[in-house]
N, C-alpha and C positions, 0 to 999 in steps of 0.2 A: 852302347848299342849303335850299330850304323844305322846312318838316315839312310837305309834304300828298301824300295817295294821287293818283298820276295818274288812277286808275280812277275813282273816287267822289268825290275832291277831298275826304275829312276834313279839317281838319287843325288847327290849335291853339285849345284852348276857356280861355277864362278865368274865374276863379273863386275861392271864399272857402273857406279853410281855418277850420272850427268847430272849437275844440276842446273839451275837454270841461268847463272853467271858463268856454267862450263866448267867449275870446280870437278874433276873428277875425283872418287875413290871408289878404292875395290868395295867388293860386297858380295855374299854369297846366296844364290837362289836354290831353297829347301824343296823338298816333293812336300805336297798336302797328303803326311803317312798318318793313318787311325789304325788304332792297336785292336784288330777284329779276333774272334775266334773261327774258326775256318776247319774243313772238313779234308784234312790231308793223310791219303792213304790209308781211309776207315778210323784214323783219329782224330779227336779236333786237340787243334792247336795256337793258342794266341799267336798271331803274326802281325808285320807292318808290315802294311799295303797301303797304297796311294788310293785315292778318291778315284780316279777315274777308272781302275781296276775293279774300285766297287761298284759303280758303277755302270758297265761294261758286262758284270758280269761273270767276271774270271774268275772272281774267287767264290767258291761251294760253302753256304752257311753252314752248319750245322740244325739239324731240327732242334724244334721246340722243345723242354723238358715234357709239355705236357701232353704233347705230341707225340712224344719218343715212349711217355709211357702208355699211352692208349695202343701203341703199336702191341707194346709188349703183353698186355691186356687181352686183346685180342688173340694173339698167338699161345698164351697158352690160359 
């Protein structure tokens, strides 16, 4: 599965580890992605998305089951 946010499309940076005699080597910086369920297009669906995405905002939970069923309850 790819490392990238479906929201904002982060996804792997690459790059030099300094240390602190100047030794350098490569190394790769990851997005902070969590495996959410998300409300896309009237269906939910488990996606990676990055933290600050959650954050933020961007992505649309899904209601509550217990929530979803008081709705239903309600209506009829």
């Amino acid at each position: 599965m790819a490392k990238r946010c479906v929201y904002c499309g982060k996804s792997t940076v690459t790059g030099r580890q300094i240390s602190h005699a100047h030794n350098v080597t490569p190394r790769t910086f990851e997005p902070n992605l969590r495996a959410v369920k998300a409300l896309i297009d009237g269906v939910v669906r488990t996606v990676r998305v990055c933290a600050r995405c959650l954050r933020s905002g961007k992505v649309q939970r899904p209601p509550s089951r217990k929530r979803a069923l008081a709705e239903l309850a309600a209506r009829g």
